[in-house]
N, CA, C and O of each residue as an XYZ file, in Angstrom:
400
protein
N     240.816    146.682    -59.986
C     241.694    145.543    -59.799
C     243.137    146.001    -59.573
O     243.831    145.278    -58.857
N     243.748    147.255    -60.161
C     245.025    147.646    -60.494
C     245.153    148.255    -59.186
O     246.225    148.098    -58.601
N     244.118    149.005    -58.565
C     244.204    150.084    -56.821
C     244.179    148.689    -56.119
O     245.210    148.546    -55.463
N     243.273    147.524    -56.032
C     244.033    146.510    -54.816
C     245.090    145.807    -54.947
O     245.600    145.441    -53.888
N     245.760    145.390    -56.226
C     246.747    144.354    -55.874
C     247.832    145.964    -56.107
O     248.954    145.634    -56.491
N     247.718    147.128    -55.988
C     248.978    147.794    -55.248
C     248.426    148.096    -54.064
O     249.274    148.678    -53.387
N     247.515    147.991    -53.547
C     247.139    148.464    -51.913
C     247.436    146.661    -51.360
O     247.763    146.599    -50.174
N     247.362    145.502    -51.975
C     248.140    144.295    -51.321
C     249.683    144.297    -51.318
O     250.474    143.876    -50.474
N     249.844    144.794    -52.312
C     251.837    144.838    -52.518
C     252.174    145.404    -51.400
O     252.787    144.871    -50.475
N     251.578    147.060    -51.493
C     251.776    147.895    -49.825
C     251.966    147.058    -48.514
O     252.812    147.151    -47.624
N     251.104    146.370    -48.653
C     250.827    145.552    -47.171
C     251.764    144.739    -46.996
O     252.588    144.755    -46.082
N     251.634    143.638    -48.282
C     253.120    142.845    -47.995
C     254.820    143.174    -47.542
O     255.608    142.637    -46.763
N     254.900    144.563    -48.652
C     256.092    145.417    -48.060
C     256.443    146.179    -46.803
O     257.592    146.324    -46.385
N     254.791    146.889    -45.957
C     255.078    146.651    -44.812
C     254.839    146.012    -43.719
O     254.643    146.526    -42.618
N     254.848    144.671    -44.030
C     254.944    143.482    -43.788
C     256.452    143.083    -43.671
O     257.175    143.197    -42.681
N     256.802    142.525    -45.072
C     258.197    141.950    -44.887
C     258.915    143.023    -44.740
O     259.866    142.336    -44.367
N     259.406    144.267    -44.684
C     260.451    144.848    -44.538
C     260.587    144.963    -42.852
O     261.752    144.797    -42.489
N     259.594    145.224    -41.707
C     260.090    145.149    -40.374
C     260.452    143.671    -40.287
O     261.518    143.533    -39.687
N     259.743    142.158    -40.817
C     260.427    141.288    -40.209
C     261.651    141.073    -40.797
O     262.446    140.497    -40.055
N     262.134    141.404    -42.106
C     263.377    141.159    -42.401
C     264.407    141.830    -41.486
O     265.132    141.190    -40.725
N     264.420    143.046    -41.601
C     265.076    144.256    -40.529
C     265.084    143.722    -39.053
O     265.965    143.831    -38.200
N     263.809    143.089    -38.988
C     264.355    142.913    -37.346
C     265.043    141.778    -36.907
O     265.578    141.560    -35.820
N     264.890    140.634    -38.574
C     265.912    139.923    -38.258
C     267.395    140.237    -38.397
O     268.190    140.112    -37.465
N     267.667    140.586    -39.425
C     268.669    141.412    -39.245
C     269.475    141.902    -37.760
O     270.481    141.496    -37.179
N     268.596    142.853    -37.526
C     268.874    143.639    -36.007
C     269.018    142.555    -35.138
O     270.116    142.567    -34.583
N     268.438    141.807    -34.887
C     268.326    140.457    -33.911
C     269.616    139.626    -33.985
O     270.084    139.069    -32.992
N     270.022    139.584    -34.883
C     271.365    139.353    -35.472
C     272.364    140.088    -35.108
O     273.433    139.478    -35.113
N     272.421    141.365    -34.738
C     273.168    141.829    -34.663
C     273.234    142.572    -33.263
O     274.103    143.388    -32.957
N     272.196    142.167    -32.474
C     271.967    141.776    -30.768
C     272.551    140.771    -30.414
O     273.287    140.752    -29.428
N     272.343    139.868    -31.085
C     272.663    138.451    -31.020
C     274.923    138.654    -30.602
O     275.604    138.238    -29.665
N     275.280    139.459    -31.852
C     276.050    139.397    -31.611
C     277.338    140.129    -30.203
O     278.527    140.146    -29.885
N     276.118    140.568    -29.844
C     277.241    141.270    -28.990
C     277.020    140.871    -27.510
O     275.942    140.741    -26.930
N     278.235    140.711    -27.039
C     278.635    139.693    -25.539
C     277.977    140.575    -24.271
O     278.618    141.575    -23.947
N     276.644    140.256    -23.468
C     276.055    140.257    -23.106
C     275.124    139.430    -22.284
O     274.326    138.855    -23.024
N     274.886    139.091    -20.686
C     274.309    138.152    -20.271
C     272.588    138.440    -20.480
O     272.503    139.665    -20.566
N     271.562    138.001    -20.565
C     270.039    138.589    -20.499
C     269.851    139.036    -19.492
O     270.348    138.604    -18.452
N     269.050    140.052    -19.581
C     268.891    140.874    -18.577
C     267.611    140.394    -17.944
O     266.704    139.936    -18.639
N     267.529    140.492    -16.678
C     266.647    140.277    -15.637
C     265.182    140.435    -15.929
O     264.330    139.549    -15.859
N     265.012    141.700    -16.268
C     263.355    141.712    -16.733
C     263.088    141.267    -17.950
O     261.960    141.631    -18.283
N     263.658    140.599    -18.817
C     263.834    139.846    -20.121
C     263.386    138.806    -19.452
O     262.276    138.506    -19.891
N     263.750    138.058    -18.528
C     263.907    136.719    -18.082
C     262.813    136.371    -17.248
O     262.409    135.221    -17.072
N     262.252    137.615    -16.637
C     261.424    137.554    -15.516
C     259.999    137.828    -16.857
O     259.073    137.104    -16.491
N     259.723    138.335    -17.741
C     259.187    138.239    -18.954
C     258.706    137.337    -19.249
O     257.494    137.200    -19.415
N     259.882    136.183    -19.436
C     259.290    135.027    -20.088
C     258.629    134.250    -19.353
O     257.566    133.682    -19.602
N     259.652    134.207    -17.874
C     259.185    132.939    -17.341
C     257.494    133.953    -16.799
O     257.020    133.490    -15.762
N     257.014    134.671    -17.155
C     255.887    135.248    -16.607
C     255.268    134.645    -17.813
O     254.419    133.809    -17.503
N     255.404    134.782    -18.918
C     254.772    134.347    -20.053
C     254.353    133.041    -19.852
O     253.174    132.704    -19.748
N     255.859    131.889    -19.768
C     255.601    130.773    -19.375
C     254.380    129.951    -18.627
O     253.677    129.014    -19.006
N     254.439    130.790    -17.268
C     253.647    130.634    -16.053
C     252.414    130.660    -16.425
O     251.702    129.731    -16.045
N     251.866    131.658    -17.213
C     250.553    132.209    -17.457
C     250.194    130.868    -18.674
O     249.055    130.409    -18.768
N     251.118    130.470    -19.363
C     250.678    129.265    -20.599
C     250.467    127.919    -20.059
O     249.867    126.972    -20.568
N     251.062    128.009    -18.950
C     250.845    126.664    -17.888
C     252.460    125.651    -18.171
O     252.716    124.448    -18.234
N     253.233    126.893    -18.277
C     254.398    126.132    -18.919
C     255.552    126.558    -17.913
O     256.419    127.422    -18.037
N     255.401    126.063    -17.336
C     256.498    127.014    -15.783
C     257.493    126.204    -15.475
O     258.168    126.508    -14.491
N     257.788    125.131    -16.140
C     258.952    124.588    -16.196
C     259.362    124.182    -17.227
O     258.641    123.530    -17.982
N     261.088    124.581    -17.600
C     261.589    123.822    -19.072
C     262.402    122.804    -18.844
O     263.178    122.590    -17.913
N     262.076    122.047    -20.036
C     263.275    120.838    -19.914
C     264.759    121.523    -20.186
O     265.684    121.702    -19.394
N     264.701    121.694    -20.943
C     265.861    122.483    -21.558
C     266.109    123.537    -21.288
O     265.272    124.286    -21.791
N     267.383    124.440    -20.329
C     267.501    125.767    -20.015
C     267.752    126.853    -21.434
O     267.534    128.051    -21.609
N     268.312    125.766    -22.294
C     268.493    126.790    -23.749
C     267.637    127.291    -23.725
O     267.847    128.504    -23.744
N     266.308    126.955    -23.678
C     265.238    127.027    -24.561
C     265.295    128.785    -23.932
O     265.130    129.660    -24.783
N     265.465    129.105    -22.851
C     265.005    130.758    -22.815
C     266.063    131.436    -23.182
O     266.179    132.535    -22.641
N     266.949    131.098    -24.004
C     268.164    131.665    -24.784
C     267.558    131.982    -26.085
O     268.135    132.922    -26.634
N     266.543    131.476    -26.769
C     265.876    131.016    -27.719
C     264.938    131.986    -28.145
O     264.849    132.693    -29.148
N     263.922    131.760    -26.607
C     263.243    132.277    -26.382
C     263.246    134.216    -26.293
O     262.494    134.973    -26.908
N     264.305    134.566    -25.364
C     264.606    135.688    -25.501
C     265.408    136.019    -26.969
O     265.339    137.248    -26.992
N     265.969    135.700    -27.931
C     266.011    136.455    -29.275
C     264.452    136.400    -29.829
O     264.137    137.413    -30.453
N     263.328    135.298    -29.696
C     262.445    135.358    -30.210
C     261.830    136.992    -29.887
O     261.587    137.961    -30.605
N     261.722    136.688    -28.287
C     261.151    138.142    -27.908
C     261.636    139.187    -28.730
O     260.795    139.869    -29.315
N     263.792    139.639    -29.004
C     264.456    140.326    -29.853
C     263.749    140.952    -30.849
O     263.423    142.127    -31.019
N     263.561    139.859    -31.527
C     262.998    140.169    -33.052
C     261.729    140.520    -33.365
O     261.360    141.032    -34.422
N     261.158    140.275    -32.555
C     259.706    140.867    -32.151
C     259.646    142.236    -32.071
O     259.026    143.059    -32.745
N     260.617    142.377    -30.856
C     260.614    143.391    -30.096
C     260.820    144.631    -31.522
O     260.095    145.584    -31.807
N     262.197    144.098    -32.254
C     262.542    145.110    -33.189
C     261.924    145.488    -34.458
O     261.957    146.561    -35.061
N     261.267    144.210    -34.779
C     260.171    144.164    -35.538
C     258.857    145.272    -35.749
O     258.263    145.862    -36.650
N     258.848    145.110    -34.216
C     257.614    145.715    -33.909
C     257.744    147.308    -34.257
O     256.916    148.056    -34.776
N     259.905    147.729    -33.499
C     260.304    149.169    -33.826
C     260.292    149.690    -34.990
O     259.823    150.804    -35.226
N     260.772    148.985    -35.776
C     260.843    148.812    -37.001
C     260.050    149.253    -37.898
O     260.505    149.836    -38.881
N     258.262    148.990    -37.668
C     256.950    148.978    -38.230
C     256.987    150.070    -38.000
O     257.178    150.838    -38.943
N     256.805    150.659    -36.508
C     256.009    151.601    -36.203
C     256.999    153.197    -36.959
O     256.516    154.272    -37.313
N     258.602    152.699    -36.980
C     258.973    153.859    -37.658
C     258.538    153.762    -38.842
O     258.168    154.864    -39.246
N     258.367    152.673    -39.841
C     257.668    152.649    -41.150
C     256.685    153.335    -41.209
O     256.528    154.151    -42.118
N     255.935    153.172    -40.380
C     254.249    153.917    -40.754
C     254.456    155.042    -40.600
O     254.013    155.832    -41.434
N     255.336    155.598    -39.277
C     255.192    157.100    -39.135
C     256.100    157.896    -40.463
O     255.733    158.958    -40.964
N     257.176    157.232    -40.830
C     257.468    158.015    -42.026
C     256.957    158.009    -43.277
O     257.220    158.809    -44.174
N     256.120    156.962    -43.321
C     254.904    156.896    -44.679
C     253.727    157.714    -44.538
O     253.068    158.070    -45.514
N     253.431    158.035    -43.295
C     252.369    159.030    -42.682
C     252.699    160.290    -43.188
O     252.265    160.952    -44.131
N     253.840    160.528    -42.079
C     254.842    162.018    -42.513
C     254.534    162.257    -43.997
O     253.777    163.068    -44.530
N     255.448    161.189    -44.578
C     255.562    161.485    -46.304
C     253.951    161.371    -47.406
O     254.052    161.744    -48.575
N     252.788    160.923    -46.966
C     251.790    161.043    -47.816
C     251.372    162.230    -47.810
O     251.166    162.640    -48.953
N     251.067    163.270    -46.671
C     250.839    164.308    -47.291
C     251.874    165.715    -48.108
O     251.528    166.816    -48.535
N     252.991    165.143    -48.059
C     253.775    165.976    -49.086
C     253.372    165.326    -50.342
O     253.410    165.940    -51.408
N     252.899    163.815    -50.229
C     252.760    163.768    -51.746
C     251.624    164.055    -52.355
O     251.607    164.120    -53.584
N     250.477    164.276    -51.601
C     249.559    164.537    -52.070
C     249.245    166.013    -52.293
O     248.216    166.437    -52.818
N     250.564    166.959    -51.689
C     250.405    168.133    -51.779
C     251.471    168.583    -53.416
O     251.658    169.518    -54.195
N     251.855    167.316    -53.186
C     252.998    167.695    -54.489
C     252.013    167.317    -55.941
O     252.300    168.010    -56.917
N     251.177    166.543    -56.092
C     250.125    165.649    -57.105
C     248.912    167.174    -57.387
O     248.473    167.801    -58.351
N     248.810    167.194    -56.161
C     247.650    168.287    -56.188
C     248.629    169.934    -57.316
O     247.948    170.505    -58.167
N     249.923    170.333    -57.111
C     250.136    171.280    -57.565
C     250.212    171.088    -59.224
O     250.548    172.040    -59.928
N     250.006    170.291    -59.574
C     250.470    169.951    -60.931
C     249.196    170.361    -61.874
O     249.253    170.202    -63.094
């Protein structure tokens, strides 16, 4: 019982720590003066197209839309450096457990 709810904690933590971080980061994309870039845009409305959604009422909405992508996007960076440095770091620890 005590090895799964810390192998669930694990999960949740790397879980919430890329989406917090990438909100964060998204935030701080957000802030800097910048028009969207072309294949960002050509992205969505490809996304759009394919959902059967190829026209918006609202032009915000792909202002919106592209931080959604953002945070995703960083989210996603975010994870994948998590795992690789939890990767990296398990076998030092298991080499450090083992010398004892």
């Amino acid at each position: 019982m005590k090895r799964t709810a810390i192998r669930i904690l694990i999960v949740v933590i790397f879980i919430a720590i890329p989406v917090m971080s990438g909100w964060q980061l998204t935030s701080v994309i957000e802030m800097l003066p910048f028009n969207m870039p072309a294949p960002v845009e050509m992205l969505i409305r490809l996304c759009l197209s394919v959902t059967g959604n190829g026209d918006l009422e609202n032009p915000d909405d792909m202002e919106v839309f592209a931080l959604l992508f953002y945070w995703i996007l960083s989210a996603l960076l975010i994870s994948v450096l998590l795992c690789a440095s939890a990767r990296r770091l398990h076998p030092l620890h298991i080499r450090k457990n083992s010398q004892i």
